[in-house]
mmCIF file of the N, C-alpha and C atoms, coordinates in Angstrom:
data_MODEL
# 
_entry.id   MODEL 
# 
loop_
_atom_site.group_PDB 
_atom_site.id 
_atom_site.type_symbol 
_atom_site.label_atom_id 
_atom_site.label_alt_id 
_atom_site.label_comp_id 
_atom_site.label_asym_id 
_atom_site.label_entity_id 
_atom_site.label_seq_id 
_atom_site.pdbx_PDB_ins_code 
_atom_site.Cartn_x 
_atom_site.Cartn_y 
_atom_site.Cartn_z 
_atom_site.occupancy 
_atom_site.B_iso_or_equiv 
_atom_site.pdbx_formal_charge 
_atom_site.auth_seq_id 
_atom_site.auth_comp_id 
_atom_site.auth_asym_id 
_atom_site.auth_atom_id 
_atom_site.pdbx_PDB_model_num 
ATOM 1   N N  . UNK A 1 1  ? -3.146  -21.918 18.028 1.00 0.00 ? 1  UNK A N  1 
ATOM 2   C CA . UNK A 1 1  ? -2.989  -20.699 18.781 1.00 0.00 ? 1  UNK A CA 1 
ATOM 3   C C  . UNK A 1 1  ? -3.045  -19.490 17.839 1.00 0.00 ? 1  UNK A C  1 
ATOM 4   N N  . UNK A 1 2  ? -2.265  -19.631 16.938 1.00 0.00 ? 2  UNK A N  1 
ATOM 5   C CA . UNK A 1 2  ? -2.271  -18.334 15.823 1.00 0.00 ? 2  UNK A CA 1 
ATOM 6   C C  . UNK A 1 2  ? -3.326  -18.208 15.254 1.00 0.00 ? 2  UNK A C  1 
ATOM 7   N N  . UNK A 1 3  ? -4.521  -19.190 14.896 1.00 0.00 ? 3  UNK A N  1 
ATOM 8   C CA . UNK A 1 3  ? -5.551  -19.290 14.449 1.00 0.00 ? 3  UNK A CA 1 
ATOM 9   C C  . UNK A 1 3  ? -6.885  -18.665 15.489 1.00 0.00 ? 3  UNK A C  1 
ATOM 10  N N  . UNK A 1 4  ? -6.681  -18.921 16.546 1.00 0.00 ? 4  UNK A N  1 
ATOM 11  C CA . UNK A 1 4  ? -7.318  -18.569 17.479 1.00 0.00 ? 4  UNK A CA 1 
ATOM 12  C C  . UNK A 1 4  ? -7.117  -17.063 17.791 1.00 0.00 ? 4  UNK A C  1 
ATOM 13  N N  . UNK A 1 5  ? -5.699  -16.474 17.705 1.00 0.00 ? 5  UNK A N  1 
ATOM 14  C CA . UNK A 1 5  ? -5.758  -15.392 17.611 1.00 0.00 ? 5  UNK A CA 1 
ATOM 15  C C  . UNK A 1 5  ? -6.018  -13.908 16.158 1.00 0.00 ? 5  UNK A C  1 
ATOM 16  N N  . UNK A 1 6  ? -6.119  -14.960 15.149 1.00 0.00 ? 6  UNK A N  1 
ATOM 17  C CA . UNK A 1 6  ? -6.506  -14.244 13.954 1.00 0.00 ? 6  UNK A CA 1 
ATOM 18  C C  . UNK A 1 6  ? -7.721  -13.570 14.189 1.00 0.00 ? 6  UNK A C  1 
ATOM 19  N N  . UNK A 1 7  ? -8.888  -15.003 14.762 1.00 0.00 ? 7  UNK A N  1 
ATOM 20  C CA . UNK A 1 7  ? -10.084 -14.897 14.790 1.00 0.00 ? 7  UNK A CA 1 
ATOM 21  C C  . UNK A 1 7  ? -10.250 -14.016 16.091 1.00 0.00 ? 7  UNK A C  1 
ATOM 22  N N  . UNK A 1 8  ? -9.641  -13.608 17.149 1.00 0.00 ? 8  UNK A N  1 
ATOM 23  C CA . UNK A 1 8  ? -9.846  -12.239 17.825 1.00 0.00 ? 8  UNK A CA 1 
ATOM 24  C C  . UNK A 1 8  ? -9.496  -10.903 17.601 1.00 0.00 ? 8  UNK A C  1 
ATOM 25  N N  . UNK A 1 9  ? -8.894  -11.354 16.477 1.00 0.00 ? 9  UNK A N  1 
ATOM 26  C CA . UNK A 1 9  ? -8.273  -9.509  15.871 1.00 0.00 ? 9  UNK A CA 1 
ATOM 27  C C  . UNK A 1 9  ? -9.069  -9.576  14.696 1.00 0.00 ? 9  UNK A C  1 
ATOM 28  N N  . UNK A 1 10 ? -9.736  -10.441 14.387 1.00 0.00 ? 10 UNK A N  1 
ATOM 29  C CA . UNK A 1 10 ? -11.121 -10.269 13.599 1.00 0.00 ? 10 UNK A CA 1 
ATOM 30  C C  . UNK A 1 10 ? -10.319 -9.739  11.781 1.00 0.00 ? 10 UNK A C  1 
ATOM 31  N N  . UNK A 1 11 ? -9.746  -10.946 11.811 1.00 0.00 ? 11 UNK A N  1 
ATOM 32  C CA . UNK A 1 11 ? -8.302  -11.721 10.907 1.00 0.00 ? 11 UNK A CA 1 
ATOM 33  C C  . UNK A 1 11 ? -9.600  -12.879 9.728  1.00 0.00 ? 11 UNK A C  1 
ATOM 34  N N  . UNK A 1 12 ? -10.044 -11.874 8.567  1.00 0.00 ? 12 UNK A N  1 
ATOM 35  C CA . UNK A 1 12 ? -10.809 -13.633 8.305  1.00 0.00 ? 12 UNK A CA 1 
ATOM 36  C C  . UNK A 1 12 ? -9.507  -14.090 7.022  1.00 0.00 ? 12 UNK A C  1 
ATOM 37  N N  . UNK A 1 13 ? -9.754  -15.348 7.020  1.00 0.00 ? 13 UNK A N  1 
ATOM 38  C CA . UNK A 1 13 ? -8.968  -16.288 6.457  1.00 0.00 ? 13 UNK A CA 1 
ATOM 39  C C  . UNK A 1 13 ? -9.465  -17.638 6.427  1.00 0.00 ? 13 UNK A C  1 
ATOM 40  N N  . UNK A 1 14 ? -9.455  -18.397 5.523  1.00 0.00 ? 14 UNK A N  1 
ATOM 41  C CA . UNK A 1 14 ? -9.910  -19.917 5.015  1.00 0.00 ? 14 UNK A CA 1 
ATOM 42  C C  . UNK A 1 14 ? -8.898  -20.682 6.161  1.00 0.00 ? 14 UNK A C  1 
ATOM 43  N N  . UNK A 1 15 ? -9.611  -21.703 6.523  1.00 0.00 ? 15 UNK A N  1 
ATOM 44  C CA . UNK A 1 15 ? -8.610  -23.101 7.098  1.00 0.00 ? 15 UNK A CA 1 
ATOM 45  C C  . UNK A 1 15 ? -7.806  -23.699 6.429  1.00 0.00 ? 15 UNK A C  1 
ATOM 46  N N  . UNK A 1 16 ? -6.497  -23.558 6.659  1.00 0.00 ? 16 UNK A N  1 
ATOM 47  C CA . UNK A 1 16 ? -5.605  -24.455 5.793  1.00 0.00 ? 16 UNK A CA 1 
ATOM 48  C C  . UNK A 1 16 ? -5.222  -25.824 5.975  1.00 0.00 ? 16 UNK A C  1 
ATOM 49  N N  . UNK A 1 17 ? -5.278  -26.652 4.978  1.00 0.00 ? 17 UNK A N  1 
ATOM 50  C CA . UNK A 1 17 ? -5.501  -27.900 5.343  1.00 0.00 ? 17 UNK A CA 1 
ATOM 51  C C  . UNK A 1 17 ? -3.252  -28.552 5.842  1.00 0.00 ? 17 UNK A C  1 
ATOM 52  N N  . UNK A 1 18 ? -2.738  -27.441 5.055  1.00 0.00 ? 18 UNK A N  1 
ATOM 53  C CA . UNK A 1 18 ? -1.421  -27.548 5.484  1.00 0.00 ? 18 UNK A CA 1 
ATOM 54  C C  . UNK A 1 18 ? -0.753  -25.932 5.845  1.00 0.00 ? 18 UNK A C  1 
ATOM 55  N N  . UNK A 1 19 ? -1.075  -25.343 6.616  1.00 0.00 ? 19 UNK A N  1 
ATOM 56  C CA . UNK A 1 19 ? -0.529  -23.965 7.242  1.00 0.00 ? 19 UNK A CA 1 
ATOM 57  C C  . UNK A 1 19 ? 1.152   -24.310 6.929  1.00 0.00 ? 19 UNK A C  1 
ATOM 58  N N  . UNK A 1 20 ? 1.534   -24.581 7.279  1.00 0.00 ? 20 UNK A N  1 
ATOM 59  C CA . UNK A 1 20 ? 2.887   -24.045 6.816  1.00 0.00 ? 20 UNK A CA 1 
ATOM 60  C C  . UNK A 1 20 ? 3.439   -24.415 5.662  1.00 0.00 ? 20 UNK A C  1 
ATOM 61  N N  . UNK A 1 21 ? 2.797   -24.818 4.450  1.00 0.00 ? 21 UNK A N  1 
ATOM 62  C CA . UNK A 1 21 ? 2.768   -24.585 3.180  1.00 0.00 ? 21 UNK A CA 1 
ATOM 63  C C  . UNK A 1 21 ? 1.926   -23.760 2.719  1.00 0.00 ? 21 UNK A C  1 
ATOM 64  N N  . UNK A 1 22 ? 1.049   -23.258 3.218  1.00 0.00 ? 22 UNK A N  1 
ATOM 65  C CA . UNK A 1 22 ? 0.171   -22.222 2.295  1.00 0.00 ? 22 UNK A CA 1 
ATOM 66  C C  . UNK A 1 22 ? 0.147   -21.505 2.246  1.00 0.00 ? 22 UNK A C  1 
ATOM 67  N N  . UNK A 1 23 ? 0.451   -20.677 0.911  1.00 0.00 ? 23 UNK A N  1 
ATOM 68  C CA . UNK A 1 23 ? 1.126   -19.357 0.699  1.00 0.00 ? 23 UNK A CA 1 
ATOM 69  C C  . UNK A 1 23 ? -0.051  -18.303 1.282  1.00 0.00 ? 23 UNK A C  1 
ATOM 70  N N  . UNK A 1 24 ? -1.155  -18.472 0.739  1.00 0.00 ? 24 UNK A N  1 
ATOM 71  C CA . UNK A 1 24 ? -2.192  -17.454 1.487  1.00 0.00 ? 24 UNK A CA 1 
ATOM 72  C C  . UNK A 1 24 ? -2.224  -17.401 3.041  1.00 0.00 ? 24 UNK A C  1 
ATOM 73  N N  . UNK A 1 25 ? -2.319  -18.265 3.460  1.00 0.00 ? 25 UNK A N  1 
ATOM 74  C CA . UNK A 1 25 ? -2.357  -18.716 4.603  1.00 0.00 ? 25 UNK A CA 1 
ATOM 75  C C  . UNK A 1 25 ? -0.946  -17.282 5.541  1.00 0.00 ? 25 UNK A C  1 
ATOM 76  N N  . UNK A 1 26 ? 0.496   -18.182 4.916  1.00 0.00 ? 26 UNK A N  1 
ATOM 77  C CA . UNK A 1 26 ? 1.367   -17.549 5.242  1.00 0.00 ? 26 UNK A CA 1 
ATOM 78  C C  . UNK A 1 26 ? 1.532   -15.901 5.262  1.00 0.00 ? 26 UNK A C  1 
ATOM 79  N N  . UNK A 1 27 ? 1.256   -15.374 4.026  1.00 0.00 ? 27 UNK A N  1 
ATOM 80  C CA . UNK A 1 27 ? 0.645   -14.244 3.680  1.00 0.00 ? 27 UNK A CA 1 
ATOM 81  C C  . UNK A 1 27 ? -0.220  -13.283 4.884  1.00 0.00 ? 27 UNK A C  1 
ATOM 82  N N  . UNK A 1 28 ? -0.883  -14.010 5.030  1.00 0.00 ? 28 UNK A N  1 
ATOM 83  C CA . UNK A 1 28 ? -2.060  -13.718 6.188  1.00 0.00 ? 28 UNK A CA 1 
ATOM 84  C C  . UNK A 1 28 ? -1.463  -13.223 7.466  1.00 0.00 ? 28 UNK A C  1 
ATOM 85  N N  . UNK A 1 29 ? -0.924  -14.212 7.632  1.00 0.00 ? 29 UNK A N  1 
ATOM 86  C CA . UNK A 1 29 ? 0.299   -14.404 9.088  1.00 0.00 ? 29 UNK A CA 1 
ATOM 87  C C  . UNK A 1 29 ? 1.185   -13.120 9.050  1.00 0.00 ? 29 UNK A C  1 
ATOM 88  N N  . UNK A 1 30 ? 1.766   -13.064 7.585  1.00 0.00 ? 30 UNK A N  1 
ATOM 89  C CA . UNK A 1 30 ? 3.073   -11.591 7.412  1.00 0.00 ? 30 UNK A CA 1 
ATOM 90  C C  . UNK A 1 30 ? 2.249   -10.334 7.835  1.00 0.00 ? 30 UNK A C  1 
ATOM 91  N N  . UNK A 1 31 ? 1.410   -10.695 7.091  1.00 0.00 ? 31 UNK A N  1 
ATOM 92  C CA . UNK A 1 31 ? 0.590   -9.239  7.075  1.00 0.00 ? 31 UNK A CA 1 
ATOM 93  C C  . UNK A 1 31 ? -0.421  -8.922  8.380  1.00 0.00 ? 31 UNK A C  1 
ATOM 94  N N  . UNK A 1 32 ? -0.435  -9.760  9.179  1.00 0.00 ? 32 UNK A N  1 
ATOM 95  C CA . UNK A 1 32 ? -1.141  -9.439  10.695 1.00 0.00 ? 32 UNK A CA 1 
ATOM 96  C C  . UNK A 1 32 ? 0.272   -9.291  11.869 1.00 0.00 ? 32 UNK A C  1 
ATOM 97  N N  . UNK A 1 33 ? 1.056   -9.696  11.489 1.00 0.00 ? 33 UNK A N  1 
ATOM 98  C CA . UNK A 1 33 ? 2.402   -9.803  12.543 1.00 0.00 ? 33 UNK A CA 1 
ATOM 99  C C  . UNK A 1 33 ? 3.170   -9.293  12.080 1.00 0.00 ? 33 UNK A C  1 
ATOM 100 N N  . UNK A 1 34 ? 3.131   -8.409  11.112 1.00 0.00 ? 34 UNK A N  1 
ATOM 101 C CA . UNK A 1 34 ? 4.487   -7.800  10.786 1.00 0.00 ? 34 UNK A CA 1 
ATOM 102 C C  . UNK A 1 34 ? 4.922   -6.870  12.040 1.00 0.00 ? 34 UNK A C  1 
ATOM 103 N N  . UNK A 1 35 ? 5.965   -6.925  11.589 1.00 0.00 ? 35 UNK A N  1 
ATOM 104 C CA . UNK A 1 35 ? 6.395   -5.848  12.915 1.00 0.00 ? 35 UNK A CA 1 
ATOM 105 C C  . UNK A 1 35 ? 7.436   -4.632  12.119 1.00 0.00 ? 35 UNK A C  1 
ATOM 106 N N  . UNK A 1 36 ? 7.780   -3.344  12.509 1.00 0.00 ? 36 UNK A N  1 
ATOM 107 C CA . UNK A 1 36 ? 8.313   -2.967  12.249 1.00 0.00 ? 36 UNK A CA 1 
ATOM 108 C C  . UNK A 1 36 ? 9.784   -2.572  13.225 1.00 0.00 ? 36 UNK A C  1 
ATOM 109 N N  . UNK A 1 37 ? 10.817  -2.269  12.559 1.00 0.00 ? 37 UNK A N  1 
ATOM 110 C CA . UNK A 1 37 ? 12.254  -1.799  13.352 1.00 0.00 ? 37 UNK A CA 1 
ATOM 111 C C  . UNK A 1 37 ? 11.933  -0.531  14.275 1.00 0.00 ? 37 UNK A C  1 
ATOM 112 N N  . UNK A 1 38 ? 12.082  -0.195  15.282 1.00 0.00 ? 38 UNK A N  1 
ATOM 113 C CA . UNK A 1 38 ? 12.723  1.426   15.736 1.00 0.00 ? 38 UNK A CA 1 
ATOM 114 C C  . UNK A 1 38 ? 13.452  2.111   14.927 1.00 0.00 ? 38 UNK A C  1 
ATOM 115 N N  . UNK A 1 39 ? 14.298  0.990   15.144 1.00 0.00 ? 39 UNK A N  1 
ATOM 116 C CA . UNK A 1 39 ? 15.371  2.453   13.943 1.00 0.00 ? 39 UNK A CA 1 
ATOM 117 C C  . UNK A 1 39 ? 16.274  1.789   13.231 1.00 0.00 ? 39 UNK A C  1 
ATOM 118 N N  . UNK A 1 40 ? 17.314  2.038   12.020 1.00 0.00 ? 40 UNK A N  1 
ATOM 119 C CA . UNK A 1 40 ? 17.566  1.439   11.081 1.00 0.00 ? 40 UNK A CA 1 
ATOM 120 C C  . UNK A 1 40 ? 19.260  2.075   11.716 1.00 0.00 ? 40 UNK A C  1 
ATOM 121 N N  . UNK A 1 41 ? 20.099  0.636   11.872 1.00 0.00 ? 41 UNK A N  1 
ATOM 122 C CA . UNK A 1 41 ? 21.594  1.344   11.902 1.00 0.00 ? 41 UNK A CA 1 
ATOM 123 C C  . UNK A 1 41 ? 22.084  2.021   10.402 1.00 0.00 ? 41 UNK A C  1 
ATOM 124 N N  . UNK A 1 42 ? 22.990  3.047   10.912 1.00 0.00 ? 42 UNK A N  1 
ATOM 125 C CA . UNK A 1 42 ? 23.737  4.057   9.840  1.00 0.00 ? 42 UNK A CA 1 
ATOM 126 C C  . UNK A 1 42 ? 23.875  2.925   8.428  1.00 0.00 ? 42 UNK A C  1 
ATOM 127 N N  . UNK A 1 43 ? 24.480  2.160   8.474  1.00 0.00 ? 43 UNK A N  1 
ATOM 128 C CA . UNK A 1 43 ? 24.622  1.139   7.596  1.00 0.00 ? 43 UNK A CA 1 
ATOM 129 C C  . UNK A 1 43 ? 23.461  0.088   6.976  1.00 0.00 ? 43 UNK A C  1 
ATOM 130 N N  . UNK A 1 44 ? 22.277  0.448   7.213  1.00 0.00 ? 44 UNK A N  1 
ATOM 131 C CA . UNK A 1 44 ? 21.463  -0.344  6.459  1.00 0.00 ? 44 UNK A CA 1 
ATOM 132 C C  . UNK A 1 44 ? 21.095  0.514   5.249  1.00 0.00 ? 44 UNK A C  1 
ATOM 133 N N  . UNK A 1 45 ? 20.642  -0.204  4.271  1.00 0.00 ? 45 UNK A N  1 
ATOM 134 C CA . UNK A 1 45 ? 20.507  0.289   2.978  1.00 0.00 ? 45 UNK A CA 1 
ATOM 135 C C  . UNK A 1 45 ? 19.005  1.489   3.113  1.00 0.00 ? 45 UNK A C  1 
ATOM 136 N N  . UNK A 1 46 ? 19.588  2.415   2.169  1.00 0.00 ? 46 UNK A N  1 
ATOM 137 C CA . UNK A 1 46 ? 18.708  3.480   2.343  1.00 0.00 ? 46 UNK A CA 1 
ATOM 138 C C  . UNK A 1 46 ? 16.859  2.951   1.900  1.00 0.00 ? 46 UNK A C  1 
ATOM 139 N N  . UNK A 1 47 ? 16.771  1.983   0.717  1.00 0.00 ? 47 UNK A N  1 
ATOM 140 C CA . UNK A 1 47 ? 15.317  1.676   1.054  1.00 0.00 ? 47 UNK A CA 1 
ATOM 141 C C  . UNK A 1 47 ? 14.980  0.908   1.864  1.00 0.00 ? 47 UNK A C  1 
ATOM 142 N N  . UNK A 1 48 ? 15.759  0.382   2.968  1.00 0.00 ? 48 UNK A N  1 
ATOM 143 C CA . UNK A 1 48 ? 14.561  0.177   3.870  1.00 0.00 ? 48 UNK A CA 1 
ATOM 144 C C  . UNK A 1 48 ? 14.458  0.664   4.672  1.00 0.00 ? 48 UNK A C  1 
ATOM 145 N N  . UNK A 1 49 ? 14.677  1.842   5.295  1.00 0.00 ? 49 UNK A N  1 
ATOM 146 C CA . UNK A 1 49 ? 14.551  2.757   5.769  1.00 0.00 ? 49 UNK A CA 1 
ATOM 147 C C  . UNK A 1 49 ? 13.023  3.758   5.452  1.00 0.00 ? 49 UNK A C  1 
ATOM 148 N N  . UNK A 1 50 ? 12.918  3.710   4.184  1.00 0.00 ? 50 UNK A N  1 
ATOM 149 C CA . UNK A 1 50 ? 11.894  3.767   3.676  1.00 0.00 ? 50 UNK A CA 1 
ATOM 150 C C  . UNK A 1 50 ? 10.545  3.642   4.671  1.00 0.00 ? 50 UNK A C  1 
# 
């Protein structure tokens, strides 16, 4: 499924022969799904707020 959707957000990336060991692989995944917060409570540390 995640693979299928890489390749519609036009995501290129090699086939991994073990996806949830492969660091590129994984990598790939962070960096297409990251998500970011709304908003950071008073108490979270000032760089990540950043």
């Amino acid at each position: 499924m995640l693979m299928d959707d890489l390749r519609l957000r036009g995501v290129s990336f090699d086939m991994p022969s073990d996806p949830l060991n492969d660091p590129v692989f994984i990598d790939t995944l962070s960096r297409t799904y990251v998500v970011q917060p709304a908003r950071f409570p008073p108490e979270a540390p000032l760089d990540s707020a950043a």
